[in-house]
C-alpha positions in Angstrom: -159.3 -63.7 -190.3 -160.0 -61.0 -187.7 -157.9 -57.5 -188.3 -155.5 -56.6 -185.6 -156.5 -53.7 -183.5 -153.3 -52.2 -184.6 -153.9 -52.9 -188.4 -157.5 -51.1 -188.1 -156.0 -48.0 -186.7 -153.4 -47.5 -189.0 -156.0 -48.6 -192.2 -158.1 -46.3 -190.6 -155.5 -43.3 -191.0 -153.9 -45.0 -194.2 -154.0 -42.1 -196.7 -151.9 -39.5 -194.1 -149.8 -42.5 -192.9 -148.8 -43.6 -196.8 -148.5 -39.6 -197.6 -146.1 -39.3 -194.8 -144.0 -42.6 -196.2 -143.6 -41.2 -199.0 -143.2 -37.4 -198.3 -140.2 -35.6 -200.5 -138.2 -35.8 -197.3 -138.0 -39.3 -196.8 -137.2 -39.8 -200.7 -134.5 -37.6 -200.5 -133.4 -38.7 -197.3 -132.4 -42.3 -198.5 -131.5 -41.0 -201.8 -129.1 -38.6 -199.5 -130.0 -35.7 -201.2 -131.5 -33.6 -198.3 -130.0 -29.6 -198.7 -128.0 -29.2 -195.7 -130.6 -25.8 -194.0 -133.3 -28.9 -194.6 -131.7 -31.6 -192.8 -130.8 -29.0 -190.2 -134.0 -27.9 -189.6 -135.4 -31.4 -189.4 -132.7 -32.4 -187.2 -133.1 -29.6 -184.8 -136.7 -29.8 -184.3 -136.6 -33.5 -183.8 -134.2 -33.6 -181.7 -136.4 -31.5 -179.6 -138.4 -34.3 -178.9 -136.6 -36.3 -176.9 -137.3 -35.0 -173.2 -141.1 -35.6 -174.0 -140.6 -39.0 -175.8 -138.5 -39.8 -172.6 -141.3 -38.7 -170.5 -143.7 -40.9 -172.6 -141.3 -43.7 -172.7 -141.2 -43.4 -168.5 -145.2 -43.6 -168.5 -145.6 -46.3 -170.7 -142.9 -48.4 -167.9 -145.3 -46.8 -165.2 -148.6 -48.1 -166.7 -147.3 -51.4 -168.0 -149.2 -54.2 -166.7 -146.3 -56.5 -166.9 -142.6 -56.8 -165.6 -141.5 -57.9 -169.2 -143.6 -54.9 -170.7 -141.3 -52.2 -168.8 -138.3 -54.1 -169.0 -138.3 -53.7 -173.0 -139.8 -50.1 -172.8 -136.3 -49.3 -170.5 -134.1 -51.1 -172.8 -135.6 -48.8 -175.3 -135.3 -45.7 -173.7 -131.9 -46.2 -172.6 -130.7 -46.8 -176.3 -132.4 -43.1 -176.9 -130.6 -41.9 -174.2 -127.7 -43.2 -175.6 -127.3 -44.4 -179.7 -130.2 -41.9 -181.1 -129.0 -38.8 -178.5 -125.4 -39.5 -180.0 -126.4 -39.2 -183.5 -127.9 -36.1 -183.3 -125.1 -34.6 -181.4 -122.6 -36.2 -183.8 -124.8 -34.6 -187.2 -124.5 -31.6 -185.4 -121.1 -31.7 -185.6 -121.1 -32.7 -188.9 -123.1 -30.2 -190.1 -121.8 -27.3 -188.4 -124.6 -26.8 -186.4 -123.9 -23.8 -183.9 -125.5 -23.9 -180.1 -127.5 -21.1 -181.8 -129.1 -23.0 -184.5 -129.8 -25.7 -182.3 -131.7 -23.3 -179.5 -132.9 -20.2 -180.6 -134.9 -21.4 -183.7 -138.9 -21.6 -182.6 -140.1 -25.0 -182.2 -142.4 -25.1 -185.6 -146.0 -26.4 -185.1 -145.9 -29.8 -185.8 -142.9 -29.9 -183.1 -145.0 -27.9 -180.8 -147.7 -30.6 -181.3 -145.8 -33.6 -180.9 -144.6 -32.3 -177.2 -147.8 -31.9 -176.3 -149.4 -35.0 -177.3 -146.3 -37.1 -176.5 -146.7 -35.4 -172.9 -150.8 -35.3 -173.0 -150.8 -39.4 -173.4 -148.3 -39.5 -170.5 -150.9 -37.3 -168.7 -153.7 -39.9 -168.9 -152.1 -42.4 -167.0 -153.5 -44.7 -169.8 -151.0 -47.5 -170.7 -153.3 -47.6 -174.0 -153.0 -44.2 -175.1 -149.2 -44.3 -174.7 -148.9 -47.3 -176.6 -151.3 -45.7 -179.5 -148.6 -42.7 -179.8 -145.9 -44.9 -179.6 -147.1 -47.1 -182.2 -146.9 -44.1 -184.9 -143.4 -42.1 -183.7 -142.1 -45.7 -183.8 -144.4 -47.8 -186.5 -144.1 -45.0 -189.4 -140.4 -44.6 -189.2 -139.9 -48.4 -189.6 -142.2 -48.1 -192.5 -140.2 -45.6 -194.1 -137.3 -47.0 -193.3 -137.8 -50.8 -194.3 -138.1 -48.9 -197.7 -135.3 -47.4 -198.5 -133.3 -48.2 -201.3 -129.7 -50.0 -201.2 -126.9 -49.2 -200.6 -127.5 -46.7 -197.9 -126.3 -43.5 -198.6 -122.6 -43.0 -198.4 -122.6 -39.8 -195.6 -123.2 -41.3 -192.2 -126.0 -38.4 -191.7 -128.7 -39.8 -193.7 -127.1 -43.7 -193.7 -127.4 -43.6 -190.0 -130.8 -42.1 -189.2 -132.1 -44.8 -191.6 -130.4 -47.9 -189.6 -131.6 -46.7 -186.9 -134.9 -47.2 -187.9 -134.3 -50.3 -189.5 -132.5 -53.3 -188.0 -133.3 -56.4 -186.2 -134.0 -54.7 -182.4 -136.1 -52.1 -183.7 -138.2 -54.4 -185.4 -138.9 -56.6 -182.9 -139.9 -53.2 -180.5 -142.1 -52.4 -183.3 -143.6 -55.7 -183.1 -143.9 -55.6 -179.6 -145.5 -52.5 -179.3 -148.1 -53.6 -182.1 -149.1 -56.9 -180.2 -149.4 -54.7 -176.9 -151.5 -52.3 -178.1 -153.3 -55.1 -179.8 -154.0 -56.8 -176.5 -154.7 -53.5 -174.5 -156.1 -50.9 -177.2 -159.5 -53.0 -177.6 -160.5 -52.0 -173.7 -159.9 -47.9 -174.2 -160.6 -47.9 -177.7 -162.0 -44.5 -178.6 -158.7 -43.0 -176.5 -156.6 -45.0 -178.6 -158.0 -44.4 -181.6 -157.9 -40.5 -181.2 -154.3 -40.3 -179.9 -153.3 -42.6 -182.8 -155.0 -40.1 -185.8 -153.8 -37.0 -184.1 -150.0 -38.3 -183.8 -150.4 -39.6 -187.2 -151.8 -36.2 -188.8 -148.7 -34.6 -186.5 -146.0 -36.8 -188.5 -147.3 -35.8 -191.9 -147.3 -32.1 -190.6 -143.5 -32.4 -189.5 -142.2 -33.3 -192.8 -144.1 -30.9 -194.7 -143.4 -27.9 -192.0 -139.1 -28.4 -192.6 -139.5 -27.3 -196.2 -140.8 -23.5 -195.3 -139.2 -20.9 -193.7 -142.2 -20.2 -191.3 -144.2 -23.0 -190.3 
């Protein structure tokens, strides 16, 4: 049986993508046992991402090749705009996360990184190189998530950042995005296969960057 295009890229990166899937903050996320200055940090840097992912998310709808293609990619973005934006502005809350310590902190490395790949696919007007981003930001958190142990953890802060990345809609994007990067990846292979490793080596550098004071 012929390996998926998708499958070969992420057996290709396998030993950063499983290190990542199992870093100490995802155990300790679903065991809800993140310190509170960790599960700031991450939350602050990640929510940093959004404008670019947005920006990616609108150049994935632009280079589309099909009217059912960008109709799913705006469903999605819109439920970032809305559910995902929320929940970090409700964990904020929770946490007692000041303006400050959501704005004056520099953006660490690996978040530094992620804008500029995240904006750098959008760049190459390459439908293929958006979807080969796409396929890890979105692809490793449901493999993550998928793994976490029930129940969920009781505090909505850790509970819901895993559902989000694990119920019925976002698995079927997830699918989606695999069989279109499976159907258009092939044709720009090279370009997909670099943006693929690099956003894959940038995951693995997030989590490990939230645990030190400088990164």
């Amino acid at each position: 049986m012929t390996e998926r295009f998708s499958e070969t890229l992420q057996r290709q990166n396998q030993p950063t993508w499983s290190a990542a899937v199992g870093h100490r903050f995802v155990t300790e996320l679903c065991a809800g046992s993140v310190a509170d200055p960790i599960m700031v940090r991450y939350l602050v840097q990640d929510h940093r991402f959004l404008d670019s992912f947005l920006t990616l998310l609108g150049a994935a709808i632009a280079t589309a090749d099909t009217y059912e293609a960008r109709l799913r990619f705006g469903r999605f973005a819109g439920m970032i705009s809305s559910d995902e934006n929320t929940y970090f502005l409700r964990a904020f809350e929770a946490l007692d996360v000041s303006p400050a310590q959501r704005t004056e902190p520099a953006d660490t490395a690996p978040t530094a990184g992620f804008k500029a790949i995240m904006r750098e696919a959008a760049a190459t007007r390459s439908y293929a190189a958006a979807l080969a981003v796409l396929n890890v930001a979105e692809g490793l958190y449901l493999d993550w998530a998928l793994k976490a142990p029930k129940p969920l953890p009781a505090n909505f802060v850790y509970a819901e950042w895993i559902t989000l990345h694990d119920n019925p809609a976002f698995c079927d994007f997830v699918a989606f995005l695999k069989s279109e990067l499976d159907r258009v990846g092939p044709e720009e292979a090279a370009l997909a296969r670099d943006f693929y490793a690099r956003t894959v080596e940038l995951e693995l550098a997030f989590f490990d960057a939230i645990y030190t004071e400088e990164a």
